[in-house]
Every structure is written in C-alpha cells, then in structure tokens.
Residue, then its C-alpha position, 0 to 999 in steps of 0.5 A: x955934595x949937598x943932598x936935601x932929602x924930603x919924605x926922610x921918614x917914610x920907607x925909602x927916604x928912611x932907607x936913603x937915611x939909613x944906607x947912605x954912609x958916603x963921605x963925600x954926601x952930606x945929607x939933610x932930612x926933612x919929614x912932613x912934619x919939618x916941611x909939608x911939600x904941598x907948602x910952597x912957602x915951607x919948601x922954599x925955606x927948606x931949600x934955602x936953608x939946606x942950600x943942596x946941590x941935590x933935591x930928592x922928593x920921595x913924598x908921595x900919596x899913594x893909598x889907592x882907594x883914597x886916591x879914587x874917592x879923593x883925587x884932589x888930595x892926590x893930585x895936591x901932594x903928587x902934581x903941586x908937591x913935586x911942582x914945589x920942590x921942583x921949583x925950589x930947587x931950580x930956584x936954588x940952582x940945585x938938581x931935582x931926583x924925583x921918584x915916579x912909579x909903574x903905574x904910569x903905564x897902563x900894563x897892556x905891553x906883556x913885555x917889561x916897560x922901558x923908560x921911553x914907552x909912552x905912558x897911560x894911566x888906568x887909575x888916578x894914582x897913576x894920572x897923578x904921577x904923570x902930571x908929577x913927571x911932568x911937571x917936574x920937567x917943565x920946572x926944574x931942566x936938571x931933573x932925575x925922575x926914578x920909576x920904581x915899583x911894587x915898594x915894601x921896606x923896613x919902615x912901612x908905608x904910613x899910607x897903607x899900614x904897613x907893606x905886603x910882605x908884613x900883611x901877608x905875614x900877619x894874614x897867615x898868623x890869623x890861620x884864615x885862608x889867603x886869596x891873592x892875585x895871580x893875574x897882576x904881575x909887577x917887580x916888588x922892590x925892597x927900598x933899601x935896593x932902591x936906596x943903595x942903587x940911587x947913590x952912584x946915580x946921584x953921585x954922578x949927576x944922572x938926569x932924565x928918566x930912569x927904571x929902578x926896580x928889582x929884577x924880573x917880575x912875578x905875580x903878587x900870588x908868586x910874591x906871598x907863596x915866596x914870603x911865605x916859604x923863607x918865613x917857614x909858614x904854610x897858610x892856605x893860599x889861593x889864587x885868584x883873579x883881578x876880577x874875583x877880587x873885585x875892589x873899587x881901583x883898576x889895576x894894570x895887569x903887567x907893569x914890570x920895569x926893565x931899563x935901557x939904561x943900565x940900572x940893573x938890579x938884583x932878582x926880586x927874591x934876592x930883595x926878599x930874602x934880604x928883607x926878611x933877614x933884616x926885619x925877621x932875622 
C-alpha cells in the first residue's frame, strides 16, 4: 500500500514517519515546505507524483488566539486545505484520513463524546474543523476523519512552541508559581499513540469518522500535577478556574473522546509516562 503523508514534520505526521516500520506501507512525506495544502496546484502534484492508494493530511492551524484574531487564516489552512487533499486524492482514486479534533463539540455533555454526537463549536478553531470534516466528506466518499485531542509529542508544535508538557516543565524550571485549569477536562494524547493506533486502521481501510484519544479524561490541573510527579519536581502549583484565567478563546469545559468504534487506547498516564521516557530518559 502506497501512504502519501502531508504535515510529515510536525508532531504527529513526525511520529507516523518515525513509527510506521510496515513492510507492507510504503510511505512519502511532504512538509509545508515540499507542498503548501492551501496550493491546490502543489497538492495536486504531490498526489500524482506519489500515486498513493492513501492520503493522510495531519496539517492543521491551530494556535487559538490566532485563530480568533485571523479567522480567515484559519479557515484557508483547516477548510480549503483539507478541501485540496481531499480533492486530489479522489482525483487520484486514492483514500483521504483526515485528522479532526475535540473541539468540534461544544463540551456541554459531561459524559465523553461518541463519534456520532452532533457537533457545535464554541471557538473558530473548532468552526473550522467542522467545516474541515465537512468538506472532506463531500469531496472525497473514501474518507477517514480521526477526532484526536489534547496532542503533545516529540516533535512539538511549531504553532504554539512547543507542547504542555514541555511548557509546564520549563514553567517549573523558572521557580514561579504555576496557575492551571481545573475546570477543563479533555484526554491528553501522545502522538506516537495516535501514530501506532492509526496503522491497522489504515491498513485495513476504516472509513467514516472515528475517536482517537488516550484513555479517560482528566483536567489539565490533574495533567501538570502528573508531569510534574514522574519528572520528580514539585513547583507551587495552583488551581484555577477558566474564569480566572481569563484569555481571549472560549474553551469547552468537557471534550473527552471516547468511541463506539472499537478504538481503544491506553490510559493517559500511561501516553505520559511513555513520553517522558522517550524525551527525558
């Protein structure tokens, strides 16, 4: 099978790179740099030239308080990019698996979100994703959109500078107090999770829509408390509310994925501790 992998070098598509050691997959990469998504032209030709039997775009805009000041920006990279690979690869007769996220629910349910519950954005990050999947149905019917959320890996994200679990470290390192969120509960991932779980679903040609995220759910006060206890530092950490942090994005208070279709992942601690041994030792 013939993989054509757009977002090669940011943290997920750098974990598909690095993780997928399958005999039977015969993967290409292309960055931003070999072929800009929102260039239908550029995408096009990567598409022919790699001549895939599978399209994975794991591009995404997805700095927050950017998206809020620049929604068009967002729109162009989320909607008309995953339009444009979409598009390509049906052109090409090739599959689509196109990545999605949590905040395409609006985090009102207080129970984890199934793959069919209806979707309703509080922010435009989470507006765009919508339209994204949408989109991405409507041009390509061998589609597999992956909802994943709260992502950190190896790699970081160029768009925000890095990941929580790194900015949280590097918090404690400066010896200032640490105020987090209690009230905002999601499932922090580790990529190479995501990585490893996507395989046999690509393998075995799932379509539709399917939740791929670590295990339970926790707040992302609980989260900084876990990475700081495996790293073995205690800074002073605080609790606080959405409210007191304030911030110019809305966030949904409960966005944790669970599945009714059979993708079951490890427990989220088991994501972090796996992540700190990788990057920390």
């Amino acid at each position: 099978m013939r993989v054509l992998l757009f977002g090669a070098n940011g943290q997920l598509g750098s974990d598909i790179t690095r993780l997928w050691n399958d005999e039977d997959i015969a993967l290409t990469t292309a960055t931003r740099h070999d072929a800009d998504v929102t260039d239908a032209a550029a995408v096009t030709a990567a598409v022919e030239g790699a001549r895939p039997d599978v399209v994975i775009n794991t591009t995404a805009f997805h700095n927050l308080p950017v998206c809020e000041q620049d929604p068009e920006t967002c729109f162009r990279v989320n909607v008309i990019g995953g339009w444009n690979v979409a598009r390509a690869a049906a052109a090409a007769g090739a599959a689509v698996v196109q990545f999605s996220t949590d905040y395409v629910f609006e985090g009102t349910k207080g129970s984890p979100y199934l793959e069919d519950d209806a979707r309703r954005s509080v922010n435009v990050y989470g507006a765009a994703k919508i339209a994204t999947e949408d989109v991405v149905r409507q041009a390509n019917a061998e589609h597999l959109v992956v909802r994943v959320s709260g992502l950190y890996g190896l790699a970081g994200s160029a768009g925000k500078g890095g990941n929580f679990v790194e900015t949280m470290l590097r918090l404690a390192r400066e010896g200032n107090p640490i105020n987090v969120v209690a009230d905002q509960t999601t499932a922090p991932t580790n990529t190479a999770e995501i990585a490893e779980a996507l395989l046999p679903l690509v393998r075995e040609g799932a379509r539709g829509t399917i939740h791929v995220a670590a295990g339970e759910g926790c707040s992302w006060h609980a989260f900084a408390g876990a990475i700081f206890e495996i790293a073995g530092v205690s800074p002073e950490l605080h609790e606080v509310t959405t409210e007191q942090l304030g911030g110019p994005v809305k966030r949904p208070l409960y966005s944790v994925l669970g599945t009714s279709r059979g993708v079951r992942m490890r427990h989220w601690r088991e994501g972090l501790e796996r992540y700190m041994r990788e990057k920390h030792g």
